[in-house]
C-alpha positions in Angstrom: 5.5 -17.7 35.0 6.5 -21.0 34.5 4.2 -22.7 31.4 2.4 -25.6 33.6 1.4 -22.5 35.9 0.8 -20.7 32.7 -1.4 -23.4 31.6 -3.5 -24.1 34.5 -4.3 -20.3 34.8 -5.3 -20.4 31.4 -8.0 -23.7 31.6 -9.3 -21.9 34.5 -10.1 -18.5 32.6 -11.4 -20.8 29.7 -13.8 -22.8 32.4 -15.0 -20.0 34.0 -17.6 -19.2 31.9 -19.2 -22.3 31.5 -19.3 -22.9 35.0 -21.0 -19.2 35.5 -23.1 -21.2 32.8 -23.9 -24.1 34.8 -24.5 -22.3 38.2 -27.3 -20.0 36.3 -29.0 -23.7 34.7 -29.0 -25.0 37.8 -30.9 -22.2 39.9 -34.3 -23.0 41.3 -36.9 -20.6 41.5 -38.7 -20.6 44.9 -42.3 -19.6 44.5 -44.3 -19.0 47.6 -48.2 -19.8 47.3 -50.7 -19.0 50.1 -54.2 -19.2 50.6 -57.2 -18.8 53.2 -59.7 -21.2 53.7 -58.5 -25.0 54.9 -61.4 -26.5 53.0 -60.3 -26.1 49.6 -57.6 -25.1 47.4 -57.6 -22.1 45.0 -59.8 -23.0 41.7 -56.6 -21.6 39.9 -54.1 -23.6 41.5 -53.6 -26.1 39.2 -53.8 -24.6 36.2 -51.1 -22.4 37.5 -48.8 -25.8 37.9 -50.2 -27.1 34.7 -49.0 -23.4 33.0 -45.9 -23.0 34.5 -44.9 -26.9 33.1 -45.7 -25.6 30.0 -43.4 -22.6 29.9 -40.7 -24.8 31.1 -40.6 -24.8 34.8 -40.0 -28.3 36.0 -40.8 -28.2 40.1 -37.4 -30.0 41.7 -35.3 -28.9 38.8 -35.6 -25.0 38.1 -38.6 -24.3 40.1 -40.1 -25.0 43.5 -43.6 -24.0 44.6 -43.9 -23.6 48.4 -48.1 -23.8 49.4 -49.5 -23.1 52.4 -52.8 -23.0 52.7 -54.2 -21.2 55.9 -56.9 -21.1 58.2 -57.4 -17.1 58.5 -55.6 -13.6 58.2 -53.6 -13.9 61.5 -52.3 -17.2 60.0 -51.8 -16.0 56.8 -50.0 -13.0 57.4 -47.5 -15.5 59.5 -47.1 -17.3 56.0 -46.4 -14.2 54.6 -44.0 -12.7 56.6 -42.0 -16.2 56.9 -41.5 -16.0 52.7 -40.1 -12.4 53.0 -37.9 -14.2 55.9 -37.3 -16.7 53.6 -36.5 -14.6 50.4 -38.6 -16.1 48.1 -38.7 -14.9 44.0 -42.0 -14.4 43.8 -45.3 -14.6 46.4 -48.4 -15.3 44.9 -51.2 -14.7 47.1 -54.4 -16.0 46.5 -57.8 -13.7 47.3 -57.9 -10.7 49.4 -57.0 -12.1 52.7 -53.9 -13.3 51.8 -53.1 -10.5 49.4 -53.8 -8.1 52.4 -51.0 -10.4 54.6 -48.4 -9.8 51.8 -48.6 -6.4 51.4 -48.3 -5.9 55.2 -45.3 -8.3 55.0 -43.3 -6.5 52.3 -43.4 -3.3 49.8 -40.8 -4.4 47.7 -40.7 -8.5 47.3 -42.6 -9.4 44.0 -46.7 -10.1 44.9 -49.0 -11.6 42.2 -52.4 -11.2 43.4 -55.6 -13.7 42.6 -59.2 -14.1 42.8 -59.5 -11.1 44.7 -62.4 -8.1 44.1 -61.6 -4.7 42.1 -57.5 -4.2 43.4 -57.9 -0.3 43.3 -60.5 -0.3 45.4 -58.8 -2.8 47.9 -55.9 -0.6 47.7 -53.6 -3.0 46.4 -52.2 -1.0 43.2 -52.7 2.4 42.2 -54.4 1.8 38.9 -55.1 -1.3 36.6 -52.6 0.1 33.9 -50.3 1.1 36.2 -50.0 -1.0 39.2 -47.6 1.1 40.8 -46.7 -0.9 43.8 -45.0 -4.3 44.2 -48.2 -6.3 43.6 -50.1 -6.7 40.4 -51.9 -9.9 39.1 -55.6 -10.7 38.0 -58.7 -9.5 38.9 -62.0 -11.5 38.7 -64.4 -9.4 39.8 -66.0 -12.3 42.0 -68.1 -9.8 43.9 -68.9 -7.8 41.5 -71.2 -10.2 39.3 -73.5 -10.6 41.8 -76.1 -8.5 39.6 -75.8 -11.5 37.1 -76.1 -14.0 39.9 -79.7 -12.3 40.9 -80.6 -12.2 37.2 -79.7 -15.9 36.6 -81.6 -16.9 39.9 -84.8 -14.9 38.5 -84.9 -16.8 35.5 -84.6 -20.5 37.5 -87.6 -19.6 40.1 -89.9 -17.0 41.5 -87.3 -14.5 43.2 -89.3 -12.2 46.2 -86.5 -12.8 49.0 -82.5 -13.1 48.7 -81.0 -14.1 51.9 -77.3 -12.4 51.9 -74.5 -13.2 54.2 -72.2 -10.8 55.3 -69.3 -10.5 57.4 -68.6 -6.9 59.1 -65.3 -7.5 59.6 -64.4 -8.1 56.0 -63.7 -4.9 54.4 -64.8 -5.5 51.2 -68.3 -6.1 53.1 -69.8 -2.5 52.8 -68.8 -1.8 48.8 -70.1 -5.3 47.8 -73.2 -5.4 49.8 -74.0 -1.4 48.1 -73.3 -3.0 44.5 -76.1 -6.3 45.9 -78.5 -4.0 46.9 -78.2 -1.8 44.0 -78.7 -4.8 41.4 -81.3 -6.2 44.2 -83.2 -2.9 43.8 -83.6 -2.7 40.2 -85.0 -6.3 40.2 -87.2 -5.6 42.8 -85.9 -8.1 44.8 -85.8 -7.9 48.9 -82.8 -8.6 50.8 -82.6 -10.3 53.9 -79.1 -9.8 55.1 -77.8 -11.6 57.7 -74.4 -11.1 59.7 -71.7 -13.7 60.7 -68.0 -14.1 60.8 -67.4 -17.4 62.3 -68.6 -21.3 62.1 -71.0 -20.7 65.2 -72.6 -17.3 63.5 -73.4 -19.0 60.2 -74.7 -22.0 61.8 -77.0 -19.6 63.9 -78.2 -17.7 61.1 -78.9 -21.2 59.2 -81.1 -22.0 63.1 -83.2 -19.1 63.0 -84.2 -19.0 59.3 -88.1 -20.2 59.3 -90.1 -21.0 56.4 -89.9 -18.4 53.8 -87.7 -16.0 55.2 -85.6 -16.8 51.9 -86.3 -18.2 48.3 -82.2 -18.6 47.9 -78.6 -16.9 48.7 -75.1 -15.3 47.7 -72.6 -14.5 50.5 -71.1 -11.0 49.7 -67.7 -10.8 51.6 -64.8 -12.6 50.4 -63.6 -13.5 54.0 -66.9 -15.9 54.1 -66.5 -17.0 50.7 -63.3 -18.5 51.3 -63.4 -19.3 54.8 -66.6 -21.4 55.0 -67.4 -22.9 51.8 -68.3 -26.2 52.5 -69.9 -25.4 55.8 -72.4 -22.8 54.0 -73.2 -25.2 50.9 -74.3 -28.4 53.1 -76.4 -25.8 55.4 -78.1 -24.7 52.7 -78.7 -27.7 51.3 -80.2 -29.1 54.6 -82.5 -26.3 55.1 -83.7 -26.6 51.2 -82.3 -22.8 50.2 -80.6 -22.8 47.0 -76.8 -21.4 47.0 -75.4 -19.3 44.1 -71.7 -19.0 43.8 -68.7 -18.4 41.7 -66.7 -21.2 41.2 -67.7 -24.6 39.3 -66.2 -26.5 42.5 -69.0 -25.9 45.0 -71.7 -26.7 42.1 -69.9 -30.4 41.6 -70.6 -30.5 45.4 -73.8 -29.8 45.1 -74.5 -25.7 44.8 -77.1 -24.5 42.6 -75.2 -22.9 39.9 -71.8 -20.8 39.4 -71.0 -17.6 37.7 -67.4 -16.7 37.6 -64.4 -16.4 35.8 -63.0 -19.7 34.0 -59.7 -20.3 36.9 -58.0 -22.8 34.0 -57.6 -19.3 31.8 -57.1 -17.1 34.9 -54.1 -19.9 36.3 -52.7 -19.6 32.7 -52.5 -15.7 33.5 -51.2 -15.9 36.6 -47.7 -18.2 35.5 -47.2 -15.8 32.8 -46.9 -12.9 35.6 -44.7 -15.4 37.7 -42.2 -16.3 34.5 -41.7 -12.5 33.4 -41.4 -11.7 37.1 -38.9 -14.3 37.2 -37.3 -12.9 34.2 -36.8 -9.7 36.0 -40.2 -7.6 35.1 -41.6 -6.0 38.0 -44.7 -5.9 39.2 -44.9 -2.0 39.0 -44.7 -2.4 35.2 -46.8 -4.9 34.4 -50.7 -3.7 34.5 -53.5 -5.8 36.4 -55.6 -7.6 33.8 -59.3 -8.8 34.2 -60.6 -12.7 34.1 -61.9 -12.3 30.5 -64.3 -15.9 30.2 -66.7 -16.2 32.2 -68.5 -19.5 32.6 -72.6 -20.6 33.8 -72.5 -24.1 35.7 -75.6 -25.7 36.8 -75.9 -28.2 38.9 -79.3 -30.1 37.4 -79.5 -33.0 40.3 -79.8 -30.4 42.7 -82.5 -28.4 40.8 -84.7 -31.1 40.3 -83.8 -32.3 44.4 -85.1 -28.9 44.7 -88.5 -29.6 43.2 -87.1 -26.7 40.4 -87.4 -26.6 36.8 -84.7 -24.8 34.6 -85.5 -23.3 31.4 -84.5 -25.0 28.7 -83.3 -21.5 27.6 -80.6 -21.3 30.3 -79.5 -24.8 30.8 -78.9 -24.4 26.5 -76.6 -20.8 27.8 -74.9 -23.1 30.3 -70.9 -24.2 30.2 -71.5 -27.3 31.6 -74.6 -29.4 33.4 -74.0 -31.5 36.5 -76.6 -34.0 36.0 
């Protein structure tokens, strides 16, 4: 070997590293996001942007976060299946519908799962400690607080009859309307359930309510809750029924109160199971974990709009007061 041959053989032993270097800064995450319900966008959402800046993912630079946000199941399961196409890092699916479209789309691509009801029982992982399966995430147990919800709405007004929205199709329907009428029950409160699964239903039930058939609401199945938001909060606020719900959002809007998780402390959760995904955990390995604060909103204009009065009591337990 001749020594300028010898030389340029050399140099490019010596570069190769820090090109193998460079390539691995330069890589950019691609995160898939998808959600149900064209309305709004997940209450974590931002915070999960906000948390992932923080732990050093700059979107355009080493990260990019692909969100889609759907108008139902069939739609998001065509999301889905296009980020497995697509070979995404990570897919994080927000609330049952859309967790349900990933895990039909793939059993191996990385899933982080949130705001959806109790995972085991969905059939999502195996176990909270052990997820078992390529999905894990956080659980907020929207559905599941509904026995707070009735308490809280007890202590704002005279509680005889609930009016609960279900949708038969949803199958998270039967388990949460058991846990309602269970909590219901103990209260001795009546429940007047009433069936929908589209815009038409709910605006039908809304058309045959008459005078007293309710004091005020919940929906029970997620697929509602997501899917209709808006269009169930301005119906009950034209037919003077007040609307309890989980998310601060809808009580801005004009809902009578929220009880939920906190979604800034729940996003924050969420990006760490995307960054040690991203650093090569997997989901398998990495156990569910529960919303941990829960927050009261009340919305004060609308009480009083109402003609109600909140104890002083309550509005002094309250997170914040929309006045």
């Amino acid at each position: 070997m001749n020594r300028r041959a010898f030389l340029t053989g050399l140099g490019a032993v010596l570069a190769a590293p820090h090109a193998t270097e460079a390539q691995q800064a330069a890589r950019v995450y691609r995160v898939g996001l998808f959600h149900v319900g064209l309305d709004h966008d997940p209450p974590s959402l931002a915070a999960i942007r906000r948390s992932l800046t923080a732990l050093g993912y700059m979107e355009g630079k080493n990260i990019r976060l692909d969100y889609r946000n759907q108008r139902n199941e069939e739609a998001a399961g065509a999301a889905a299946r296009a980020f497995v196409r697509e070979r995404v890092d990570v897919i994080v699916a927000f609330e049952n519908q859309a967790v349900r479209a990933a895990q039909k789309a793939t059993s191996d691509m990385p899933v982080v799962f949130v705001h959806v009801s109790d995972p085991v029982a969905a059939g999502f992982v195996k176990s909270f400690a052990y997820p078992g399966t390529n999905l894990t995430g956080v659980a907020d147990f929207v559905g599941e607080l509904h026995d707070k919800r009735i308490q809280i709405l007890g202590e704002m007004l005279p509680l005889r009859r609930l009016l609960v929205l279900t949708d038969p199709s949803d199958p998270a329907t039967p388990r949460l309307l058991a846990d309602l009428l269970r909590a219901a029950g103990k209260l001795r409160v009546d429940v007047v359930e009433r069936r929908a699964t589209s815009e038409a239903d709910i605006e039908n039930v809304f058309a045959s309510l008459k005078k007293g058939d309710a004091d005020t609401m919940l929906i029970v199945s997620p697929k509602l809750i997501t899917n209709f938001p808006t269009l169930i909060l301005r119906l009950s606020l034209d037919h003077r029924i007040p609307l309890a719900y989980h998310r601060r959002a809808l009580v801005e809007q004009g809902a009578l109160f929220s009880y939920g998780p906190n979604f800034d402390a729940v996003g924050h959760d969420v990006a760490g199971y995307i960054d040690r995904i991203l650093k090569g955990a997997k989901p398998a390995d990495l156990p569910v974990q529960e919303a941990a604060r829960l927050e009261l909103v009340i919305n004060l204009k609308t009480a009083k709009a109402l003609g109600m009065t909140i104890p002083p009591s309550l509005l002094l337990r309250a997170d914040q007061v929309v006045e």
